[in-house]
The first five atom37 places (N, CA, C, CB, O) and aatype in JSON, in Angstrom:
{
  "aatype": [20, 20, 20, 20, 20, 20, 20, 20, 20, 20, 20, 20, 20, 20, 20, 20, 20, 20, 20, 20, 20, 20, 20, 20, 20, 20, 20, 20, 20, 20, 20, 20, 20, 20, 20, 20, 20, 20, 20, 20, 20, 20, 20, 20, 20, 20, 20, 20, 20, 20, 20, 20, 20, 20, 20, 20, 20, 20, 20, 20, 20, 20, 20, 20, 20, 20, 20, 20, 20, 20, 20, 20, 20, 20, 20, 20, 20, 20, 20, 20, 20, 20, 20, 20, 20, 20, 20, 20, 20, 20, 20, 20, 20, 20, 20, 20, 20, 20, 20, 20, 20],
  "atom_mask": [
    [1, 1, 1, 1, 1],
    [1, 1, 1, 1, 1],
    [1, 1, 1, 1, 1],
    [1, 1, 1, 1, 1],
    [1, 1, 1, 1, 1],
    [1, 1, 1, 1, 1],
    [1, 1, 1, 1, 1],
    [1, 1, 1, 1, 1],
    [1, 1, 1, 1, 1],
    [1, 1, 1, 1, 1],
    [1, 1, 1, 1, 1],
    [1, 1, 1, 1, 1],
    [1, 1, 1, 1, 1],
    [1, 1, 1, 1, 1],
    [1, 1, 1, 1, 1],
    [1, 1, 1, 1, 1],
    [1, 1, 1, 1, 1],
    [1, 1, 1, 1, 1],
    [1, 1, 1, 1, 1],
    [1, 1, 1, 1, 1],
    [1, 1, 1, 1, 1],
    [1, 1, 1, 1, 1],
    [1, 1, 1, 1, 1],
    [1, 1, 1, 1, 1],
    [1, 1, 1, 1, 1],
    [1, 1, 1, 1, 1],
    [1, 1, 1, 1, 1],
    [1, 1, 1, 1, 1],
    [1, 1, 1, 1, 1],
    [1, 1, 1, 1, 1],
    [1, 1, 1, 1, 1],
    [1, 1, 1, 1, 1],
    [1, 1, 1, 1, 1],
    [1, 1, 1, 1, 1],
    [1, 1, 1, 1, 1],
    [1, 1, 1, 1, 1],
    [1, 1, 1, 1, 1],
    [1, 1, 1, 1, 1],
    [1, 1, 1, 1, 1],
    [1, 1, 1, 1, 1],
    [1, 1, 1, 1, 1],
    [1, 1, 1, 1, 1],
    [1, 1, 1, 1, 1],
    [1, 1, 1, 1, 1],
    [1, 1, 1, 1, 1],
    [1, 1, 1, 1, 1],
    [1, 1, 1, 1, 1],
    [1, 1, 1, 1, 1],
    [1, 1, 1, 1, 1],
    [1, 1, 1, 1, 1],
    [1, 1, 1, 1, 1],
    [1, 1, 1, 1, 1],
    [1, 1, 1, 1, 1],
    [1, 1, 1, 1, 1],
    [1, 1, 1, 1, 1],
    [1, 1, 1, 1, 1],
    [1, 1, 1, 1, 1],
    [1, 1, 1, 1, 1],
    [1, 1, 1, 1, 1],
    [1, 1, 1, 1, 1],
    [1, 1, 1, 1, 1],
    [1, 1, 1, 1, 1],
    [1, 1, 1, 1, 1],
    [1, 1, 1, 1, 1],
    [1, 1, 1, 1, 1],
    [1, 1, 1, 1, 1],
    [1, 1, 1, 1, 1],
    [1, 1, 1, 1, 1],
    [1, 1, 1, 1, 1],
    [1, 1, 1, 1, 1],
    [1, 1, 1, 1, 1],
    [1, 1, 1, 1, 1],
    [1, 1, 1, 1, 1],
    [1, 1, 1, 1, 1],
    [1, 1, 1, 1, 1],
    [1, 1, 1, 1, 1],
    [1, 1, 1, 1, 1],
    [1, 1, 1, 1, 1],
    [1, 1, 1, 1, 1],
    [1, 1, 1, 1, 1],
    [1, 1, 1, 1, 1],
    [1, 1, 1, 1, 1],
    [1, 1, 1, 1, 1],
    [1, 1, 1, 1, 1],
    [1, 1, 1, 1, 1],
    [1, 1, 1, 1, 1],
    [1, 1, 1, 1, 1],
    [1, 1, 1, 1, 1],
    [1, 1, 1, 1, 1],
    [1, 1, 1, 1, 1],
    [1, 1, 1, 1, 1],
    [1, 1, 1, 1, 1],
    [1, 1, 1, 1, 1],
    [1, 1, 1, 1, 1],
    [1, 1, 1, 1, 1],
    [1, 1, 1, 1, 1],
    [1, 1, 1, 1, 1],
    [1, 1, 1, 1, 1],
    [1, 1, 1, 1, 1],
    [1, 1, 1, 1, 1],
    [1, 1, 1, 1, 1]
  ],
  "atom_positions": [
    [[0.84, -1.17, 0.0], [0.0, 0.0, 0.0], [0.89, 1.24, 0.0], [-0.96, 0.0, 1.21], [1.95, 1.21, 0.62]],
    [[0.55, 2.18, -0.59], [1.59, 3.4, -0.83], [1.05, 4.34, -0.02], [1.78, 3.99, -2.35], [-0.07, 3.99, 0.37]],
    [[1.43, 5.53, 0.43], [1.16, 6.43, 1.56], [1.47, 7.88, 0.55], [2.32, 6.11, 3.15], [2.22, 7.88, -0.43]],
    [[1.08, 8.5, 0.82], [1.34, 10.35, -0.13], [0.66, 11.32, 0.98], [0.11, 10.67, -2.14], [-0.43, 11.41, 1.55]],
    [[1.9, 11.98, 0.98], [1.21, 13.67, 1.96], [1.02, 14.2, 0.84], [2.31, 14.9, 3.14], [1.79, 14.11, -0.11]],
    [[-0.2, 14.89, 0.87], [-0.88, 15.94, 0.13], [-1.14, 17.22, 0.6], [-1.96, 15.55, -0.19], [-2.17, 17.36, 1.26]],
    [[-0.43, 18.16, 0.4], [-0.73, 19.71, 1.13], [-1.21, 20.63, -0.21], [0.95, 20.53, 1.99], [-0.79, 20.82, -1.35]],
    [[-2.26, 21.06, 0.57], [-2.83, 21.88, -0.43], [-3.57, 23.11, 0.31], [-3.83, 21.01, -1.34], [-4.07, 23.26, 1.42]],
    [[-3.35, 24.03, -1.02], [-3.22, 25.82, 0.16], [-4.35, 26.2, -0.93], [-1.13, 27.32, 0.21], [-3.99, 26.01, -2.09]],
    [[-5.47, 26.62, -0.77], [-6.2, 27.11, -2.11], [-5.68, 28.68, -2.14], [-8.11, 26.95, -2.03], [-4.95, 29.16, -1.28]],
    [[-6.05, 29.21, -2.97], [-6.04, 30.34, -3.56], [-6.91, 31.15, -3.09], [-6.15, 30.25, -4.72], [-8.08, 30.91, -3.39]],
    [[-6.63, 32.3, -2.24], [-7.58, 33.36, -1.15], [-8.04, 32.55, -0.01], [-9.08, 34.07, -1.89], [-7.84, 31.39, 0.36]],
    [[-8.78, 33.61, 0.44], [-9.28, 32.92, 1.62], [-10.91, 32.73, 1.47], [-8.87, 33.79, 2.98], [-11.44, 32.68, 0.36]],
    [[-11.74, 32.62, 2.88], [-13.34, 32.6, 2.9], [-13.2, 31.62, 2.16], [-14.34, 33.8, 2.39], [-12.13, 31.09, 1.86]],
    [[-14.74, 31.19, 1.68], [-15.73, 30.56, 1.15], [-15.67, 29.6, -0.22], [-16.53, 31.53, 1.02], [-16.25, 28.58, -0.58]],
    [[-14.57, 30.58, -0.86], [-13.7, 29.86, -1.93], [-12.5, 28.97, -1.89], [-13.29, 30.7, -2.63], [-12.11, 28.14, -2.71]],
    [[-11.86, 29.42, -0.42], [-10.76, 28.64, -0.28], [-11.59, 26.94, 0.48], [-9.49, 29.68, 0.87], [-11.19, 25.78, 0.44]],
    [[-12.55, 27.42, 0.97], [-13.49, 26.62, 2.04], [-13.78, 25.9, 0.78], [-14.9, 27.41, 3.07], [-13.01, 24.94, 0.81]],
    [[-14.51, 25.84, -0.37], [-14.7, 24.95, -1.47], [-13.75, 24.51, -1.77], [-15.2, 25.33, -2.46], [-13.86, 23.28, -1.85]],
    [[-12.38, 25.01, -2.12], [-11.48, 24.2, -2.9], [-11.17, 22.96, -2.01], [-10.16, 25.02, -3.33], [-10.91, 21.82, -2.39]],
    [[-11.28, 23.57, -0.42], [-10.73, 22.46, 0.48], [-11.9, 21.11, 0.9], [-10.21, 23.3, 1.96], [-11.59, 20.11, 1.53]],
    [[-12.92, 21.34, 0.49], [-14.04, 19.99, 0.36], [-13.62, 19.96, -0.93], [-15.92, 20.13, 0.63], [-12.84, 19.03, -0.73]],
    [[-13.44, 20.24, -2.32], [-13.6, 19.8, -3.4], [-11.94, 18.44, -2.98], [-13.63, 21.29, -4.78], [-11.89, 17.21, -3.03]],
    [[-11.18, 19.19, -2.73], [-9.39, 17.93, -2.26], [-10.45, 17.21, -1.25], [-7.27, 18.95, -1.01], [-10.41, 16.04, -1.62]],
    [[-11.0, 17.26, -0.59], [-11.33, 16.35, 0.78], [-12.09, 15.25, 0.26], [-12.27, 17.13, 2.04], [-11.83, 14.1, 0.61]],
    [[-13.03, 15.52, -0.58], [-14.0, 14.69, -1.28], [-13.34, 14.04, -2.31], [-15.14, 15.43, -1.82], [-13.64, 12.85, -2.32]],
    [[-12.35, 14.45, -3.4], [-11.49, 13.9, -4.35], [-10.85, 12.75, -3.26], [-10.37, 15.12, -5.12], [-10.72, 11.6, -3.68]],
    [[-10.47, 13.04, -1.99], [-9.61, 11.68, -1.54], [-10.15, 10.49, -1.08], [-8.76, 11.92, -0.51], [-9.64, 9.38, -1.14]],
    [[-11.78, 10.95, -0.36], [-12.64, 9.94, -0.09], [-13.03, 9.38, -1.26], [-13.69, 10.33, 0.65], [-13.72, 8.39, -1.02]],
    [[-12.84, 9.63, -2.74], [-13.23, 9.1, -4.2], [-12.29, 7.91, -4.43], [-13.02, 10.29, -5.47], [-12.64, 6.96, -5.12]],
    [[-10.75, 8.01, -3.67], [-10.18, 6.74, -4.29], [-8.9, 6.2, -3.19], [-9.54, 7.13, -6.0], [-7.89, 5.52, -3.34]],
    [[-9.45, 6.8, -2.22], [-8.04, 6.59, -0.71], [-8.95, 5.39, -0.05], [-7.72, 8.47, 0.9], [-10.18, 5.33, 0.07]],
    [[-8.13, 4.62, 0.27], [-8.63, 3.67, 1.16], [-8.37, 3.67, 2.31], [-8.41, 2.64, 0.91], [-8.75, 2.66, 2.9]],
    [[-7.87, 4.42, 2.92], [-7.99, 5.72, 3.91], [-7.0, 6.74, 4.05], [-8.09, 5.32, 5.22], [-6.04, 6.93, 3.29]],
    [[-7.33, 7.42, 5.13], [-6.39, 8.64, 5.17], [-6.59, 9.33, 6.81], [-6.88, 9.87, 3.78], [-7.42, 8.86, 7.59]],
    [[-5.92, 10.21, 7.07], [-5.78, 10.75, 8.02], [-5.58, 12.11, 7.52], [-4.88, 10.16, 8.79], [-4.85, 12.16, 6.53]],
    [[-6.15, 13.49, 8.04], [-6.26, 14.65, 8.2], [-4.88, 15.21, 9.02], [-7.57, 14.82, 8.81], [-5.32, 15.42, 10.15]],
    [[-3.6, 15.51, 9.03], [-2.34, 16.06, 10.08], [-3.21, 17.46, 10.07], [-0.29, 16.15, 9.37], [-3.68, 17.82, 11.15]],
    [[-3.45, 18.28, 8.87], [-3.97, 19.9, 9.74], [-4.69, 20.26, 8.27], [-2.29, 21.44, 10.44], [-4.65, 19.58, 7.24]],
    [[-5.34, 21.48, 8.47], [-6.26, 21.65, 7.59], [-5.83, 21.41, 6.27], [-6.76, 22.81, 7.71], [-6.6, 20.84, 5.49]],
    [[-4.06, 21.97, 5.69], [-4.22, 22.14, 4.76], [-3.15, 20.42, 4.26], [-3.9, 23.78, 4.46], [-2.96, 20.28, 3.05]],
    [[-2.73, 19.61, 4.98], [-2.28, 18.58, 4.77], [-2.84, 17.42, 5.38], [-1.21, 18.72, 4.97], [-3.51, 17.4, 6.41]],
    [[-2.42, 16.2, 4.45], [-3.46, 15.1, 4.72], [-2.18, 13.7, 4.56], [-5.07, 15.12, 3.29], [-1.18, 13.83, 3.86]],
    [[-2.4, 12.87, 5.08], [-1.56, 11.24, 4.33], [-2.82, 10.73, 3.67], [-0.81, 9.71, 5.71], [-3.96, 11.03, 4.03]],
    [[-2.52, 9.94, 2.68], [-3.58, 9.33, 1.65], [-3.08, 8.04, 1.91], [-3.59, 9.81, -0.06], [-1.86, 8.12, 2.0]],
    [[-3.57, 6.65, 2.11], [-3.11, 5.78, 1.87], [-4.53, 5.01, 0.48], [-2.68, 5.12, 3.42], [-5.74, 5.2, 0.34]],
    [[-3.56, 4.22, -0.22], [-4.17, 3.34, -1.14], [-3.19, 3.11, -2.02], [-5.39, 3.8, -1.77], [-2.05, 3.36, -1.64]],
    [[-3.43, 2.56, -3.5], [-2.86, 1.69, -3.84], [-1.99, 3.16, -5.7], [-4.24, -0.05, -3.95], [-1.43, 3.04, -6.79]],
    [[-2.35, 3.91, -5.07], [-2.39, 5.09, -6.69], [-1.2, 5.73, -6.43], [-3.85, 6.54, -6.91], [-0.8, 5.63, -5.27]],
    [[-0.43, 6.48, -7.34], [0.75, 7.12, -7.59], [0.41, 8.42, -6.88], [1.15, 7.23, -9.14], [-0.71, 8.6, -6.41]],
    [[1.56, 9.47, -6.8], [1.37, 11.01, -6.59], [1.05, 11.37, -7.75], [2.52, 11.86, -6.08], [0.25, 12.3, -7.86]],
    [[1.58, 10.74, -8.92], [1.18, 11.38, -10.39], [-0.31, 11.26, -10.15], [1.75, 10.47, -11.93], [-0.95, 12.23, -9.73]],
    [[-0.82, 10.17, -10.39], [-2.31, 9.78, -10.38], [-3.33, 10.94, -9.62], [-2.43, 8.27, -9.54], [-4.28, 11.63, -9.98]],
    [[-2.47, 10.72, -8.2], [-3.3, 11.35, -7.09], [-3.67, 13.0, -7.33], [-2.41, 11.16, -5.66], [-4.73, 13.62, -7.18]],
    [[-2.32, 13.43, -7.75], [-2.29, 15.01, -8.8], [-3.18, 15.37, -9.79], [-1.1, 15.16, -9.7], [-3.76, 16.45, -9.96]],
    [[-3.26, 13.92, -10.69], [-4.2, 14.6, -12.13], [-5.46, 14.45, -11.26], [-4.28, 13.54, -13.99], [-6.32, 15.26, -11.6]],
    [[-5.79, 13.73, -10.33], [-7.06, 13.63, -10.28], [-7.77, 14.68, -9.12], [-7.29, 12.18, -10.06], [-8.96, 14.99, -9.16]],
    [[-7.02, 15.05, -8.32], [-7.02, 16.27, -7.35], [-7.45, 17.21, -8.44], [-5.46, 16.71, -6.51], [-8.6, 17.62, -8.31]],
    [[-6.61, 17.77, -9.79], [-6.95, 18.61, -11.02], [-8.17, 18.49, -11.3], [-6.26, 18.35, -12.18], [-8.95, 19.41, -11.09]],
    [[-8.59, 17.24, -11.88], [-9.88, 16.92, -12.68], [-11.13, 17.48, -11.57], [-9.99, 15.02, -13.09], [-12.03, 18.27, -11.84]],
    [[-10.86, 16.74, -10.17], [-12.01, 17.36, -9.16], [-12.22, 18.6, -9.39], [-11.74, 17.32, -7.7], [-13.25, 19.01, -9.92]],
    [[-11.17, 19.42, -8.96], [-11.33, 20.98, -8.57], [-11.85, 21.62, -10.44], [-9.29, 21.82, -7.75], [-12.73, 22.47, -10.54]],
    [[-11.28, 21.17, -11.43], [-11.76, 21.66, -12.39], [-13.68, 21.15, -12.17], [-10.78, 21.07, -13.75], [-14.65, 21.88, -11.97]],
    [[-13.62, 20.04, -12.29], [-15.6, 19.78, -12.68], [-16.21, 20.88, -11.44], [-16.47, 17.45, -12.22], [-17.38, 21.22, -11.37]],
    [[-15.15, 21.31, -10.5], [-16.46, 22.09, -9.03], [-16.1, 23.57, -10.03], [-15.68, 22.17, -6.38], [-16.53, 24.59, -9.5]],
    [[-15.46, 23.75, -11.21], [-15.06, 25.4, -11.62], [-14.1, 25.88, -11.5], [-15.57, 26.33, -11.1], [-13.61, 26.79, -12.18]],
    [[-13.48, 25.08, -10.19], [-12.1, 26.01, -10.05], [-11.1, 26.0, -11.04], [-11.32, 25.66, -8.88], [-10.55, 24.97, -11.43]],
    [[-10.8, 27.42, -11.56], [-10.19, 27.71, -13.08], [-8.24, 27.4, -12.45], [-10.73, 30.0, -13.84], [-7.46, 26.98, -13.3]],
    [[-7.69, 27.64, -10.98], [-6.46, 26.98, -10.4], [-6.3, 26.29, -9.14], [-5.6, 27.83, -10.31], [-6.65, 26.65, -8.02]],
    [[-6.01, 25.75, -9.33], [-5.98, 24.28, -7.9], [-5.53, 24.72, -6.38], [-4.54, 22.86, -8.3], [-5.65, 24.0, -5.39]],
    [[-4.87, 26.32, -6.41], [-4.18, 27.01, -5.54], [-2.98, 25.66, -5.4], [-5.16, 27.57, -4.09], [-2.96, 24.71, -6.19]],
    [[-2.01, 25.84, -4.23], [-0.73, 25.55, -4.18], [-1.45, 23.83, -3.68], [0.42, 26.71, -3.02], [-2.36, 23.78, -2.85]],
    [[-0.82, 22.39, -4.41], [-0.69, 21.52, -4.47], [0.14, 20.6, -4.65], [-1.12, 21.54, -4.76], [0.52, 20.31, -5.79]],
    [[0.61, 19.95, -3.49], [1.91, 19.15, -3.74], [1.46, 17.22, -3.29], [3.39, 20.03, -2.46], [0.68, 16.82, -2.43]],
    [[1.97, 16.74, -3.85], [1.22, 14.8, -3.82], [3.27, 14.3, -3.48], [0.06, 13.78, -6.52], [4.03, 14.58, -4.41]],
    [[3.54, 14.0, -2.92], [4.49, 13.1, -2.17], [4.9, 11.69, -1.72], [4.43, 13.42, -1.43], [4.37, 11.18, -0.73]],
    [[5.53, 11.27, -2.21], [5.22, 9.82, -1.85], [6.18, 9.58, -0.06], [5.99, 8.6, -3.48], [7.29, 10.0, 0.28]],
    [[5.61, 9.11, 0.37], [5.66, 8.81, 1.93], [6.57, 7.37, 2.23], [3.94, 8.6, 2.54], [5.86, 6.42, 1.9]],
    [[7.98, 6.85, 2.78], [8.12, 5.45, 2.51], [8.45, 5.78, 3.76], [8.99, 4.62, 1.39], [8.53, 6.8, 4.45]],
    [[8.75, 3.81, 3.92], [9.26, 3.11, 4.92], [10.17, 4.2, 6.09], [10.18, 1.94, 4.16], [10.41, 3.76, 7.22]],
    [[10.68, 5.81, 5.62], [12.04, 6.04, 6.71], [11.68, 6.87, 6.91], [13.51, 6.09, 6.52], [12.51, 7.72, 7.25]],
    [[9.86, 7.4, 6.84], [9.92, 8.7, 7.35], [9.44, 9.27, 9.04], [9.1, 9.33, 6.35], [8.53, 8.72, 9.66]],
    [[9.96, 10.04, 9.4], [10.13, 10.49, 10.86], [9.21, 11.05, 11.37], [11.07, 11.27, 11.11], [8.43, 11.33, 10.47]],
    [[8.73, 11.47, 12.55], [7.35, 12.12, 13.33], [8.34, 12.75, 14.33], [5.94, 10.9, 14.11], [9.56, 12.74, 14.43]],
    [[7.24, 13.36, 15.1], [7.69, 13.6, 16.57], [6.2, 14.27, 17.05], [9.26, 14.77, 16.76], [5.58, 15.02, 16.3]],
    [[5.73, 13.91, 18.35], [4.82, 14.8, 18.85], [2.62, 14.29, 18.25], [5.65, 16.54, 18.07], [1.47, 14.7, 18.33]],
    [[3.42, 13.27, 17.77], [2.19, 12.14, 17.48], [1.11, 11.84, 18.11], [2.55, 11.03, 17.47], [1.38, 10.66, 18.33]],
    [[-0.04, 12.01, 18.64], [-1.1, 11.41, 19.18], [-0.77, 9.73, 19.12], [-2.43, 11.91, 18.37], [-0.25, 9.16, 18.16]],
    [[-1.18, 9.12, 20.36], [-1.15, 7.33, 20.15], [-1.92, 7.62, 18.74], [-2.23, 6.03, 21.58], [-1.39, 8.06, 17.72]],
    [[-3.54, 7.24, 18.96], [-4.0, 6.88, 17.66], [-3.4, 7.34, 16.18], [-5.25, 7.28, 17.72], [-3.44, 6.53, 15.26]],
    [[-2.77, 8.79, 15.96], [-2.22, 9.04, 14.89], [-0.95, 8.19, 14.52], [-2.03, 10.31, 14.94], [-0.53, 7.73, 13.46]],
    [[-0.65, 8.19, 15.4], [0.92, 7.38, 15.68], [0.68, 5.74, 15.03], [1.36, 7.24, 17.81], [1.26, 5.28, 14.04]],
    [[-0.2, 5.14, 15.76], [-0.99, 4.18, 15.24], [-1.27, 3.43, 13.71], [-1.91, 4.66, 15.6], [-0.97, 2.38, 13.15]],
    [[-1.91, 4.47, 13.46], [-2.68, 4.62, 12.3], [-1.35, 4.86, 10.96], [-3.87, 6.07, 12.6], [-1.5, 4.29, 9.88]],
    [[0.03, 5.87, 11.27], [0.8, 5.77, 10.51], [1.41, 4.83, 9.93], [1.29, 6.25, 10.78], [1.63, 4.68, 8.73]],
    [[1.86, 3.73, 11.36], [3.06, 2.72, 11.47], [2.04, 1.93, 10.36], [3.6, 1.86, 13.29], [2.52, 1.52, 9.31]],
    [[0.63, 1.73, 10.66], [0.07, 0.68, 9.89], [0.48, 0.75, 8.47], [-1.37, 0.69, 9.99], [1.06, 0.1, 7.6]],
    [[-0.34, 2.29, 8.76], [-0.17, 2.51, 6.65], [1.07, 2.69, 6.36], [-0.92, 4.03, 5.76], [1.21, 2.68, 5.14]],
    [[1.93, 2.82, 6.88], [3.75, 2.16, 6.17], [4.1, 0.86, 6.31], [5.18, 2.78, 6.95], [5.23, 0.47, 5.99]],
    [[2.89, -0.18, 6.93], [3.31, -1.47, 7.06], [3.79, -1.87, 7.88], [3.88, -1.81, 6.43], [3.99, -3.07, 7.75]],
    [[4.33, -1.17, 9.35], [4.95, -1.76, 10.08], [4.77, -1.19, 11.58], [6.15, -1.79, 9.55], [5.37, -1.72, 12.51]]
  ]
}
């Protein structure tokens, strides 16, 4: 199973930035087989899809809701050596799984 941080900053603030950020939230419940929320504007994705993948399709969402730019979007792939500090148990938890170990 592959893991990707996804941070994404929309473009302005209010009501529009508030859409772009359900339009990414809803794009990940479309093909993550789960995920975890770290803070509003970053997420871990786990499932089985690329950062390429996870990118065009983050695009395709926010285009069908209108949005003419995706504001700032980055898809990452997450492995086996990456580090925390300051973890909740359950978050903590929930990581080790989705890296497998």
């Amino acid at each position: 199973m592959a893991l990707s941080l996804v941070i994404h900053r929309p473009d302005g603030t209010g009501d529009g930035a508030d859409a772009m950020r359900a339009a990414v939230r809803d794009a990940v419940w479309e093909v993550a087989d789960t995920h975890w929320a770290v803070t509003e504007d970053a997420m871990l994705v786990s499932g089985d899809l690329s950062p390429d993948y996870l990118l065009d399709h983050f695009r395709r969402c926010l285009a069908r809701r209108g949005f003419q730019t995706t504001g700032e979007l980055l898809v990452a792939a997450v492995g086996p050596r990456a580090a925390w500090s300051g973890l909740g148990g359950e978050a903590e938890a929930w990581l080790r799984d989705a890296l497998g170990g």
